[in-house]
TIMI-2910 file (N, C-alpha, C, CB; in pm, 1 decimal, decimal comma, always signed):
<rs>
+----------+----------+----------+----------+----------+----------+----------+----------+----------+----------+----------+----------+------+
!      n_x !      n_y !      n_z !     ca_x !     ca_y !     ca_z !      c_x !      c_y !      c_z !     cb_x !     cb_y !     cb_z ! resn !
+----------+----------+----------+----------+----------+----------+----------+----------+----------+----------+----------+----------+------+
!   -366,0 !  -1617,8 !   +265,7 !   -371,3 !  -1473,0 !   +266,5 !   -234,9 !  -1418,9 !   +225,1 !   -412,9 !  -1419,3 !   +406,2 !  Unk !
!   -240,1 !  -1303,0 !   +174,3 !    -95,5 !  -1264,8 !   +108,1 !   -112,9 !  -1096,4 !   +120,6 !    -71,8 !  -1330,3 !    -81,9 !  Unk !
!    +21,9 !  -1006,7 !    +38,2 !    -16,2 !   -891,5 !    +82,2 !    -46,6 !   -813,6 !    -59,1 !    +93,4 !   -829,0 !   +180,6 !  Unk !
!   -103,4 !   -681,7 !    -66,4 !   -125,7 !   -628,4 !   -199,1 !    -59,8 !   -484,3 !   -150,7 !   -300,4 !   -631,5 !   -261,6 !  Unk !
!    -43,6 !   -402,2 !   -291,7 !    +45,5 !   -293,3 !   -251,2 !    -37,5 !   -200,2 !   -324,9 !   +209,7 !   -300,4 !   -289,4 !  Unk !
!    -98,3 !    -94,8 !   -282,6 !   -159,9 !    +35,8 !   -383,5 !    -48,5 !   +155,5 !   -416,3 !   -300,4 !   +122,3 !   -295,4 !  Unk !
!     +9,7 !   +194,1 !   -487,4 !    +73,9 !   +330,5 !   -519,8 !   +135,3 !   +342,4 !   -658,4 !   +185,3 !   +361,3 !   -418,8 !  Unk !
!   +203,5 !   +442,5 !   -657,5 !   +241,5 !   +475,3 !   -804,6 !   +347,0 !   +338,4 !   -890,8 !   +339,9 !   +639,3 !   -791,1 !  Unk !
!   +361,0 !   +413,7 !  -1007,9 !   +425,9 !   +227,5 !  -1062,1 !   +615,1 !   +197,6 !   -992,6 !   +445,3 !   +223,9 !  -1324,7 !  Unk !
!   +653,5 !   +296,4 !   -933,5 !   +758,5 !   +288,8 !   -883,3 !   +744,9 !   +156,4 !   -771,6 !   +791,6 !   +428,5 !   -833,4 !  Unk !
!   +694,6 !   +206,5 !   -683,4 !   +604,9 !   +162,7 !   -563,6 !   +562,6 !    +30,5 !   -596,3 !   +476,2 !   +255,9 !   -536,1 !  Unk !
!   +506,6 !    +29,3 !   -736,4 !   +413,7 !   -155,9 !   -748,6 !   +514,1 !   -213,3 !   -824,1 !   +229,2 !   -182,2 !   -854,1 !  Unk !
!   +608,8 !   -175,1 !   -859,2 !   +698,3 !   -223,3 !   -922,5 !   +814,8 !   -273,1 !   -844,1 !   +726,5 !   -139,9 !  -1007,6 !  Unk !
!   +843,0 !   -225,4 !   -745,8 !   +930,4 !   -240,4 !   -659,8 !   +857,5 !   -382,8 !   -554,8 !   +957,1 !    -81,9 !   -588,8 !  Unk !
!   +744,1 !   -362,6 !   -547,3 !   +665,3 !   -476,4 !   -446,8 !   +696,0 !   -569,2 !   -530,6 !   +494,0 !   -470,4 !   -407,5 !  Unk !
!   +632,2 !   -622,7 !   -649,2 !   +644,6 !   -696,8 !   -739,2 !   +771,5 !   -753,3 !   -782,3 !   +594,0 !   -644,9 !   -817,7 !  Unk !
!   +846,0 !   -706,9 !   -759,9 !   +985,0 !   -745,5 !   -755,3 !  +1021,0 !   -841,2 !   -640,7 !  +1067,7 !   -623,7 !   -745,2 !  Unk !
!   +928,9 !   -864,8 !   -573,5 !   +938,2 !   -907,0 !   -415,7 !   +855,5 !  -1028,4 !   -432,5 !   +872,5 !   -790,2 !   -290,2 !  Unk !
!   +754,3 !  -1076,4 !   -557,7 !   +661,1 !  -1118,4 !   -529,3 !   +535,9 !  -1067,6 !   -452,3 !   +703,1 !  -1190,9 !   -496,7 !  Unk !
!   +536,4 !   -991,0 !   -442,3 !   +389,3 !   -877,7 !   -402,5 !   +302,5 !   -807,7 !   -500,1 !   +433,3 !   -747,3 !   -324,4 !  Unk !
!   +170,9 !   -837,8 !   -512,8 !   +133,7 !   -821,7 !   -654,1 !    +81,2 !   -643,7 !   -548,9 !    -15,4 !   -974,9 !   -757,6 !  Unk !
!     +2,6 !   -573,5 !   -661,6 !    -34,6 !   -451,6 !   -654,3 !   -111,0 !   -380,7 !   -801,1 !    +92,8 !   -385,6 !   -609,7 !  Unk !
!   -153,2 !   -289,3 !   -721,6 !   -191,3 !   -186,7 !   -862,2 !   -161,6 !    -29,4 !   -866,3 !   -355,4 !   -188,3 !   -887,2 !  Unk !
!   -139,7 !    -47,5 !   -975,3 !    -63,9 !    +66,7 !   -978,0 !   -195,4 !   +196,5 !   -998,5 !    +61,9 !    +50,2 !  -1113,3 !  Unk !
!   -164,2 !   +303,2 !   -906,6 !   -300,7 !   +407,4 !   -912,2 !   -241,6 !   +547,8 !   -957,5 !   -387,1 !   +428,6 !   -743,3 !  Unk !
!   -330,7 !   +642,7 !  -1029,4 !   -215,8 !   +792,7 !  -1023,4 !   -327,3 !   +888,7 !   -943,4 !   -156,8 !   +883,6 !  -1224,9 !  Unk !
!   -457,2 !   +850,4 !   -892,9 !   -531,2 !   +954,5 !   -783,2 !   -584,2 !   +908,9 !   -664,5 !   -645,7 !  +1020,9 !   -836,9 !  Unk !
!   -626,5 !   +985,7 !   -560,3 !   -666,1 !   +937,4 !   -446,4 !   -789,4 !   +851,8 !   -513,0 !   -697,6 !  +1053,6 !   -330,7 !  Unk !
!   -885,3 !   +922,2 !   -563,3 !  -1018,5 !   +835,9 !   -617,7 !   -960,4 !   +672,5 !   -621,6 !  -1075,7 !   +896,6 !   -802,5 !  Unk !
!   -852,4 !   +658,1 !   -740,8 !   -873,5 !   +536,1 !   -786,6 !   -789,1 !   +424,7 !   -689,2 !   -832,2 !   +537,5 !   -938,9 !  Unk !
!   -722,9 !   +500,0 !   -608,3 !   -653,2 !   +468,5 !   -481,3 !   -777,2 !   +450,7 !   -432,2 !   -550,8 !   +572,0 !   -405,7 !  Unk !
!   -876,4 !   +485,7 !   -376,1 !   -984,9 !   +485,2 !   -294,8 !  -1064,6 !   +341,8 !   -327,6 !  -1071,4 !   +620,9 !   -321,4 !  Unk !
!  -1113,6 !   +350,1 !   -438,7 !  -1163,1 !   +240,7 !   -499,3 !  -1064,6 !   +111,8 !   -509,1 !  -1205,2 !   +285,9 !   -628,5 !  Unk !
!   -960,1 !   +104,1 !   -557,0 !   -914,2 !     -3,3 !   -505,6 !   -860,6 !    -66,7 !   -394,3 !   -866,5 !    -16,5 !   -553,2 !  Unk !
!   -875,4 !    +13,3 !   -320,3 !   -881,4 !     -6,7 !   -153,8 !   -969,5 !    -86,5 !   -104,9 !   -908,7 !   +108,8 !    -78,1 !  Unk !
!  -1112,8 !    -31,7 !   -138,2 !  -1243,6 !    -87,0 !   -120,2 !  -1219,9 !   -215,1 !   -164,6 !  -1358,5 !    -17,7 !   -191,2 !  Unk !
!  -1234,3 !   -213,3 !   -321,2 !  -1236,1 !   -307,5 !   -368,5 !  -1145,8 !   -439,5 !   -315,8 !  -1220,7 !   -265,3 !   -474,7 !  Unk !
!  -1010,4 !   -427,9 !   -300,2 !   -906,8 !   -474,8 !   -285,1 !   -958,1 !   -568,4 !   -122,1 !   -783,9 !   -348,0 !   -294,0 !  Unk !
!  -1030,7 !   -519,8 !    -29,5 !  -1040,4 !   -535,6 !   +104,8 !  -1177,4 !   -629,7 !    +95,5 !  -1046,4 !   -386,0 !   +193,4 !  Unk !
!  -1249,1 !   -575,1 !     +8,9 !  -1411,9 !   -671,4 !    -19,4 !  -1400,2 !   -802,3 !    -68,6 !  -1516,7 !   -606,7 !   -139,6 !  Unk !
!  -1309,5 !   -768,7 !   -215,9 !  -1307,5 !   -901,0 !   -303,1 !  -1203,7 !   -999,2 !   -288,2 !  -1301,0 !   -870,1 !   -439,6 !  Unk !
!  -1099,2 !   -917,8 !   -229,7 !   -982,9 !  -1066,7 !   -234,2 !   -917,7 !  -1051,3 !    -66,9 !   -807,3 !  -1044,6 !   -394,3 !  Unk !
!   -890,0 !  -1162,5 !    -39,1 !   -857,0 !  -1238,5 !    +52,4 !   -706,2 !  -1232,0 !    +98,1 !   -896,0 !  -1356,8 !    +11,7 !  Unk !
!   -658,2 !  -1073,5 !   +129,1 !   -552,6 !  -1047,6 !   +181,5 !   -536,3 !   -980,6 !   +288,1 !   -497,0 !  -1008,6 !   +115,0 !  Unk !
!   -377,6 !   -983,7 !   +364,1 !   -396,1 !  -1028,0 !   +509,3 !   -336,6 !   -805,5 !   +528,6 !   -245,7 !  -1225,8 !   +590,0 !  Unk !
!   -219,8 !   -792,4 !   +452,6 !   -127,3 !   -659,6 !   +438,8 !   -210,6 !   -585,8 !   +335,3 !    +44,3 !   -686,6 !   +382,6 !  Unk !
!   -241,5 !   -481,8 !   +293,6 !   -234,0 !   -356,6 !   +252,8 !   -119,3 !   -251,1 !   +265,1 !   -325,8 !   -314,8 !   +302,1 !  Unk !
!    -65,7 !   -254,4 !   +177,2 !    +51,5 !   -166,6 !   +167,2 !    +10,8 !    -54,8 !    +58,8 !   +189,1 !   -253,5 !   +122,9 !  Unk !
!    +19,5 !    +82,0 !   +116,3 !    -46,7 !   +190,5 !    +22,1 !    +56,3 !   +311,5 !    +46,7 !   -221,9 !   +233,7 !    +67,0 !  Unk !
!    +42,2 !   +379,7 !    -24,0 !   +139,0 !   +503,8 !    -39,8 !   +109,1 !   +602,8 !    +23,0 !   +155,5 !   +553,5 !   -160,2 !  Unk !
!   +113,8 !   +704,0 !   +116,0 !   +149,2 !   +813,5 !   +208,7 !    +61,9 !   +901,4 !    +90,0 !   +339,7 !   +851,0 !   +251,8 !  Unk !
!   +161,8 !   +941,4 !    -38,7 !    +93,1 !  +1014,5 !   -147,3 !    -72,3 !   +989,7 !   -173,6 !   +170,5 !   +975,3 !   -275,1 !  Unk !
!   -131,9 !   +869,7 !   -145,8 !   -287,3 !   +869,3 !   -111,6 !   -335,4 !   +818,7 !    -21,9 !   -359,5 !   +824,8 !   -186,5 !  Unk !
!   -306,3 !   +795,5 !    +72,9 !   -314,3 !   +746,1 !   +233,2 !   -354,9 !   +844,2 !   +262,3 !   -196,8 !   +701,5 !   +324,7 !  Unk !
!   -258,3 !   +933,9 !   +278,8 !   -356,7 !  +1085,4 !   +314,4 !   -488,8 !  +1171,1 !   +294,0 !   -305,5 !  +1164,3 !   +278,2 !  Unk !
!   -507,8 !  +1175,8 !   +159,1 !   -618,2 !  +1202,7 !   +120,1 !   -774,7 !  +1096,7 !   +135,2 !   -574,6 !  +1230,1 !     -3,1 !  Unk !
!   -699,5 !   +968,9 !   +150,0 !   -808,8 !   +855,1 !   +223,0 !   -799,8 !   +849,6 !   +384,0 !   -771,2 !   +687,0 !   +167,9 !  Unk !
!   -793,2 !   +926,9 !   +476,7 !   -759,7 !   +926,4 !   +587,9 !   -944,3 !   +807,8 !   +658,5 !   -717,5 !  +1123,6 !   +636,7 !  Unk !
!   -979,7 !   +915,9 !   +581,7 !  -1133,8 !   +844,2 !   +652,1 !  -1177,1 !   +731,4 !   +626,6 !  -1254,9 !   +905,2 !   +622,7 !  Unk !
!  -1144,3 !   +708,1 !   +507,1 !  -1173,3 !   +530,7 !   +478,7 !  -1075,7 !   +463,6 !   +520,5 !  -1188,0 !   +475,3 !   +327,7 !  Unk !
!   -933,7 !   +511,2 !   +545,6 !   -898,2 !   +360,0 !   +600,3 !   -902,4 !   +365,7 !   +721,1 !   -767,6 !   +297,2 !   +568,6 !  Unk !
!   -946,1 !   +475,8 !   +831,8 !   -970,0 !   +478,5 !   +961,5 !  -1097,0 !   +397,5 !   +969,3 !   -976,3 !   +618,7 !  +1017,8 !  Unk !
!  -1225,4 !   +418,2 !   +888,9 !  -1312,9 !   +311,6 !   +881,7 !  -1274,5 !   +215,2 !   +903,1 !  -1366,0 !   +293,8 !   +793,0 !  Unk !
!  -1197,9 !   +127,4 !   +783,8 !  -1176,5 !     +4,8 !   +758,8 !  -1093,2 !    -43,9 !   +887,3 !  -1110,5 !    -10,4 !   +621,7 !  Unk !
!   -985,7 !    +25,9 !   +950,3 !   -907,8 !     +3,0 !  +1057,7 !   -999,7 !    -56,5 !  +1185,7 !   -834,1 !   +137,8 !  +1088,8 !  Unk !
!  -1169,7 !    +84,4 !  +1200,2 !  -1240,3 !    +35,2 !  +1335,7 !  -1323,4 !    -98,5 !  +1285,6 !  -1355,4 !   +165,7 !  +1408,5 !  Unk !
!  -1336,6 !   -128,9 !  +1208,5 !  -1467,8 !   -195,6 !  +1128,8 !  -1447,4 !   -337,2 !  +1097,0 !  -1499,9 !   -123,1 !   +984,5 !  Unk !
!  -1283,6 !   -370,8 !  +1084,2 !  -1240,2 !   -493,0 !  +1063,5 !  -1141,4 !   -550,9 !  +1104,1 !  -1233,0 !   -508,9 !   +974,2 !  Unk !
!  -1111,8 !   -676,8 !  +1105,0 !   -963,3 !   -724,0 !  +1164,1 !   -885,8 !   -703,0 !  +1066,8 !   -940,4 !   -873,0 !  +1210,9 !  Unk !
!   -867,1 !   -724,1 !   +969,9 !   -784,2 !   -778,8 !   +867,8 !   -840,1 !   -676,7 !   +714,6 !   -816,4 !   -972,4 !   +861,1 !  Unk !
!   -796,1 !   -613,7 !   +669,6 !   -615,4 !   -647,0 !   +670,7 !   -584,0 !   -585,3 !   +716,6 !   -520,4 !   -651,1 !   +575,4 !  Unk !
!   -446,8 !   -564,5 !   +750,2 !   -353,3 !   -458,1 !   +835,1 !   -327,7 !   -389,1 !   +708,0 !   -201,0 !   -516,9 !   +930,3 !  Unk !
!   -314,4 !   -238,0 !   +758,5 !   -336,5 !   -161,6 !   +597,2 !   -168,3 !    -38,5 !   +684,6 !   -594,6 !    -38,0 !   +549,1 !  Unk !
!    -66,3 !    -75,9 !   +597,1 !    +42,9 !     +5,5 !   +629,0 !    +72,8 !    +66,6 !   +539,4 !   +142,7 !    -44,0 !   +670,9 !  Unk !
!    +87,1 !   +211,9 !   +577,6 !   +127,8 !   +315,0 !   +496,5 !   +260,3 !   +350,6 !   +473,4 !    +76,3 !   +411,6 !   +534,2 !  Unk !
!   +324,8 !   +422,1 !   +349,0 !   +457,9 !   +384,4 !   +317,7 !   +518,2 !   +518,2 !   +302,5 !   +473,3 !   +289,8 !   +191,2 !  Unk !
!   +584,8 !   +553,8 !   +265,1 !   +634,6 !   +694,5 !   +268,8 !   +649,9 !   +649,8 !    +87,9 !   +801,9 !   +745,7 !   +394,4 !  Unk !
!   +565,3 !   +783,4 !     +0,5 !   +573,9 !   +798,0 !   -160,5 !   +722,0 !   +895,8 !   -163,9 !   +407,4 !   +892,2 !   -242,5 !  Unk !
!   +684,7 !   +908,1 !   -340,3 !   +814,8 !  +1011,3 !   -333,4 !   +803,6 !  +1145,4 !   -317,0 !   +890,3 !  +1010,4 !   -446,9 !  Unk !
!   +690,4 !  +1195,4 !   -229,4 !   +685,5 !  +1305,5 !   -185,2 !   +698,7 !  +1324,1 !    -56,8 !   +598,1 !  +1351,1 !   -220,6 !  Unk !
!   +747,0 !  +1208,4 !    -10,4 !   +761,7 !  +1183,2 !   +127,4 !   +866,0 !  +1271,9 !   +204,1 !   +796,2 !  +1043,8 !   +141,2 !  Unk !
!   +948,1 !  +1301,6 !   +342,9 !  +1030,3 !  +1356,5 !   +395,2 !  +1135,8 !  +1357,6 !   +336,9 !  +1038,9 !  +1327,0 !   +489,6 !  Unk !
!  +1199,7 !  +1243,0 !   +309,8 !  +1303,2 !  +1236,7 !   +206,3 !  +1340,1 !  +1303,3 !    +70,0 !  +1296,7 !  +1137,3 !   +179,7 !  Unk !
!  +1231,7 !  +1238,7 !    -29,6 !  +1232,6 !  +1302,2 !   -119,8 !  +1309,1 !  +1179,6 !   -256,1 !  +1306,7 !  +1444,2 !    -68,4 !  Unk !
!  +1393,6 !  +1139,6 !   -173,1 !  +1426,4 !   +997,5 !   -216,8 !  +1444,4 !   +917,4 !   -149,0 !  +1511,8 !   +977,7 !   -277,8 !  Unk !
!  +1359,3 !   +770,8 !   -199,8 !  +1367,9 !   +681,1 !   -148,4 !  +1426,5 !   +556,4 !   -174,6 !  +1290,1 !   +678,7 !   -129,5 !  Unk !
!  +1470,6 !   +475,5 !    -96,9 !  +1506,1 !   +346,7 !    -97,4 !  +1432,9 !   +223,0 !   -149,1 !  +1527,4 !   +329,7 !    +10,8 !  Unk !
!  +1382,5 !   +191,1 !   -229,0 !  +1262,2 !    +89,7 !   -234,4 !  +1326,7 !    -25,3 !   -216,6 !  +1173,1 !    +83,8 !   -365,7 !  Unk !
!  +1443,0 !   -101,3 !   -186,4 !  +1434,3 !   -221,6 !   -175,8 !  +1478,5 !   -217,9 !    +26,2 !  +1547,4 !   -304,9 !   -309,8 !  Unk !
!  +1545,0 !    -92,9 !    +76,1 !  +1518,9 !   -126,9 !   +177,3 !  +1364,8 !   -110,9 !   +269,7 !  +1615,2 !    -78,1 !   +217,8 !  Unk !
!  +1280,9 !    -29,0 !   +202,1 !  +1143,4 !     +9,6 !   +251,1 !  +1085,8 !   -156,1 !   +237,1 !  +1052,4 !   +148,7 !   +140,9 !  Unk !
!  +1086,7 !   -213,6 !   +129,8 !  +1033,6 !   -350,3 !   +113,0 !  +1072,3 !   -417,1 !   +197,5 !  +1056,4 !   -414,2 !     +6,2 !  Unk !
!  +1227,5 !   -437,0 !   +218,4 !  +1292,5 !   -516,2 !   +290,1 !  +1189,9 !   -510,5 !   +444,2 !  +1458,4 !   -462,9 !   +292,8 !  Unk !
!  +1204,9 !   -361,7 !   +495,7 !  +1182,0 !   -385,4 !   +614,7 !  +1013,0 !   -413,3 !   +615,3 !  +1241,0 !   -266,6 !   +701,4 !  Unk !
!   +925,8 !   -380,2 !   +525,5 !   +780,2 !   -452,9 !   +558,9 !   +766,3 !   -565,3 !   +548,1 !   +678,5 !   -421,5 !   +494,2 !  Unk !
!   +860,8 !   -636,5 !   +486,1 !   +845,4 !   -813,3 !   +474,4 !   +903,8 !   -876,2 !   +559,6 !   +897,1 !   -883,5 !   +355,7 !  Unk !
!  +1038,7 !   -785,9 !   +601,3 !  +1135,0 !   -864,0 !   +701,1 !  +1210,3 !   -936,8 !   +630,6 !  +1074,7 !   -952,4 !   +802,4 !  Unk !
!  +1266,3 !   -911,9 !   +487,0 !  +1370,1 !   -980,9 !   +440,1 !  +1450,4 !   -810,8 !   +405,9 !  +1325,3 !  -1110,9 !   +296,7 !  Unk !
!  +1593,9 !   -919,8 !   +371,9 !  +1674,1 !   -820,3 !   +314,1 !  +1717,3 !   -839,3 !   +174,7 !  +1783,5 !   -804,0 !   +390,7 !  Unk !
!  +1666,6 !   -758,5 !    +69,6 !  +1642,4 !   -745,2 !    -61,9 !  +1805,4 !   -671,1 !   -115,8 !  +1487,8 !   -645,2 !    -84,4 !  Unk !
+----------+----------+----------+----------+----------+----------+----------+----------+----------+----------+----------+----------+------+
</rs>
């Protein structure tokens, strides 16, 4: 089992840099769908998704949260987040537990 990352290409680019594969999405829809998809067809343990469509999927991944063990689906702060700018190698750092 391994982890996958949904958000913009900043975001999957930055995972991937880590060895974390992902896809890169630009709407909640296709965020939505590869969520689904992502949780049905392949065999991963993390979900890492972006705040920027986390939100607008509130209900499906609260589904998926009561409905299944796995995966653990953690949401990340995008770049519309509190900040406004972000850190991506310490945000990575701290979901993997290395220091990048």
């Amino acid at each position: 089992m391994h982890a996958f990352v949904i958000g913009d290409r900043d975001m999957v680019t930055g995972f991937q840099l880590v060895g974390i594969t992902g896809v890169e999405v630009a709407t909640a829809d296709e965020a939505r769908r590869t969520l689904v998809k992502t949780v049905e067809t392949i065999d991963v343990a993390i979900v890492i998704i972006s705040e920027d469509f986390s939100t607008d999927l509130r209900e499906t991944i609260d589904e998926l949260r009561l409905n299944r063990i796995a995966p653990l689906i953690i949401e990340l702060p995008g770049r519309s987040g509190p900040s406004g700018a972000i850190d991506m190698s310490r945000i990575v750092g701290k979901a993997i537990g290395i220091k990048v």
